[in-house]
C-alpha positions in Angstrom: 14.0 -11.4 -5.4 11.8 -11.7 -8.1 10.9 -8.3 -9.3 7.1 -8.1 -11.3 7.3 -11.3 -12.8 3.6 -12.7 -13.1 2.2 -9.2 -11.6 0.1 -6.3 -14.2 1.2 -3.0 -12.8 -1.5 -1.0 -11.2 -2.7 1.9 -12.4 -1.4 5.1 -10.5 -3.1 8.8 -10.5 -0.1 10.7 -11.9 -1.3 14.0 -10.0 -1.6 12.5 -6.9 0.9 14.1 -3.8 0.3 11.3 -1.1 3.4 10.8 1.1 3.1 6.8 0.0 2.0 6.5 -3.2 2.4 10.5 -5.4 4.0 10.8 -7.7 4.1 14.4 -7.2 5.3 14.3 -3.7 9.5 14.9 -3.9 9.8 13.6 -0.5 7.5 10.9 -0.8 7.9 7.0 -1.4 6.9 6.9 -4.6 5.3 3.6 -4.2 4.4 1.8 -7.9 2.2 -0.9 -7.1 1.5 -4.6 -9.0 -1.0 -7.4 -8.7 -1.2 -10.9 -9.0 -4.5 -13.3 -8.6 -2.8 -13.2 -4.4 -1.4 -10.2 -4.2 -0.7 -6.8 -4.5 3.4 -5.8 -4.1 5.3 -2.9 -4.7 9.2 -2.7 -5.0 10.9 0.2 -3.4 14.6 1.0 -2.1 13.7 3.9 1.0 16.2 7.1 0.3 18.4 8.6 3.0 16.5 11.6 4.1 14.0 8.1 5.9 16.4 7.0 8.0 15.6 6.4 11.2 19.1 5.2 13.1 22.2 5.9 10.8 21.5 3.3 7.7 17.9 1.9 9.1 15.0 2.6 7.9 12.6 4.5 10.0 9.5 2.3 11.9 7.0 4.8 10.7 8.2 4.6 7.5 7.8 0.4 8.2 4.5 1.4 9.0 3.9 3.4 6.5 4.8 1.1 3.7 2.9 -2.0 5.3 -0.2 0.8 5.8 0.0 1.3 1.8 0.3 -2.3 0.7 -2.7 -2.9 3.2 -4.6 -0.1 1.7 -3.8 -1.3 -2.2 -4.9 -4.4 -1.2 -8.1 -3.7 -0.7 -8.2 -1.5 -3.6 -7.8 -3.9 -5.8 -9.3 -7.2 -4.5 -12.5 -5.8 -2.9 -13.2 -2.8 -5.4 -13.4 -0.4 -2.6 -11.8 2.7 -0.7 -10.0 1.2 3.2 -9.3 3.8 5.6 -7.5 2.4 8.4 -9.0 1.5 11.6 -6.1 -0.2 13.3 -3.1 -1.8 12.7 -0.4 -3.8 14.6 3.3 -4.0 13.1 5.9 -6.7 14.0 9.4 -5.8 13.5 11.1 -9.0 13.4 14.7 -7.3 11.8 15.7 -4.5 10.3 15.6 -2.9 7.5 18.5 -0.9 5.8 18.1 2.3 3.4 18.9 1.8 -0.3 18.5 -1.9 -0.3 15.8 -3.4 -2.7 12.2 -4.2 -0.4 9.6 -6.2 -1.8 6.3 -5.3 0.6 3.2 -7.1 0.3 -0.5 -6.9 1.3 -3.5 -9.3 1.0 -7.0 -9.4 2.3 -7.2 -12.0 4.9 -10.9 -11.5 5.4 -14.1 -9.0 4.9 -15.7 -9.5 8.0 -18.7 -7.5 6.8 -19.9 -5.0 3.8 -17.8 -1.9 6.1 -14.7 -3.8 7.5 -12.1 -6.0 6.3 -8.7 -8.0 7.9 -5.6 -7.4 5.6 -2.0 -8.1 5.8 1.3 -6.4 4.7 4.6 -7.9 5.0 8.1 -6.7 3.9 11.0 -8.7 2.6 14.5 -7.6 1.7 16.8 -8.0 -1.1 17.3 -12.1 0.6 13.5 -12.5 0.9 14.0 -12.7 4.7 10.7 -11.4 6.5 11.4 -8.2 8.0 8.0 -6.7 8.9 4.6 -7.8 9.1 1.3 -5.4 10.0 -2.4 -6.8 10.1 -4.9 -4.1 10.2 -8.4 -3.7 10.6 -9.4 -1.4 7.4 -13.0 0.4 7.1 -14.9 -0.3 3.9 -16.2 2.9 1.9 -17.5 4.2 -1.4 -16.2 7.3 -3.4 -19.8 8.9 -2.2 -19.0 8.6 1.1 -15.6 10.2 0.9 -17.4 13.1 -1.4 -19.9 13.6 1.1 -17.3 14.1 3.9 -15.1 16.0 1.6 -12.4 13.6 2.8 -10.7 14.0 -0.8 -10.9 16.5 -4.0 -13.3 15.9 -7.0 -10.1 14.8 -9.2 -9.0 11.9 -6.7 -12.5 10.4 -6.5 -13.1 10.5 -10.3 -10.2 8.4 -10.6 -10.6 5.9 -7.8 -14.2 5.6 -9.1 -12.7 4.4 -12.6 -9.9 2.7 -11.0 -12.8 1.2 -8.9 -15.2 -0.2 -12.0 -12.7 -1.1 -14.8 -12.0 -4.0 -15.9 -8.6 -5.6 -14.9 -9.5 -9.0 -16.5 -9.2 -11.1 -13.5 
């Protein structure tokens, strides 16, 4: 499994606690993320204390990766915050704690300025497709998180420069 090669990390907010993504969160994922012209991947071995049946990893977990990848995605490639709207997973085989998973996300389409289609998918240590989620992700501005108070003034400052630097694509 080729791990980064021909992907610039992502930059991550170091204070952050989300359950996917913080750094800060001891029970968290941990997620780092990197991008490509394609894609944006992550790869991630689930602890033990996710398990869903003895040595599997749990679906919401699945769901929760896939949600991330979706939600990076969009990030990234359209220069805006996605919420999720909806999303389908396929669990097509399983997935076992502590083995190396490469997850994946893309924007399929924007259907409009305030929606977009994306996909995540998760491979294992073979490259086997284990998981695949499309989901239906609102499209929003930092302003519109502020104004709902949906997130502190810290996170937004960051997603905002996140949002307008420069990643030399």
């Amino acid at each position: 499994m080729d791990r980064e090669d021909g992907y610039k990390q992502m930059p991550n907010m170091e204070t952050h606690k989300c359950f996917g993504c913080g750094p800060m969160n001891p029970s968290g994922l941990r997620m780092k993320f990197y991008a490509n012209d394609e894609s944006v991947c992550s790869w991630i071995t689930v602890p033990e204390h996710l398990c869903g049946w003895k040595n599997l990893v749990h679906g919401g977990i699945i769901s929760t990766i896939l949600d991330e990848m979706m939600g990076r995605s969009i990030l990234y490639f359209l220069k805006c915050l996605g919420l999720t709207k909806s999303m389908q997973v396929d669990f097509i085989k399983p997935v076992y704690i502590g083995e190396m998973l490469k997850a994946e996300g893309r924007v399929l389409e924007r259907k409009s300025d305030r929606e977009a289609l994306v996909e995540g998918l998760i491979f294992n240590h073979d490259g086997e497709l284990c998981n695949r989620s499309t989901g239906t992700f609102g499209l929003f501005t930092a302003d519109f998180l502020r104004e709902r108070n949906i997130a502190d003034e810290e996170t937004l400052q960051w997603l905002e420069a996140f949002l307008t630097a420069d990643r030399g694509k």
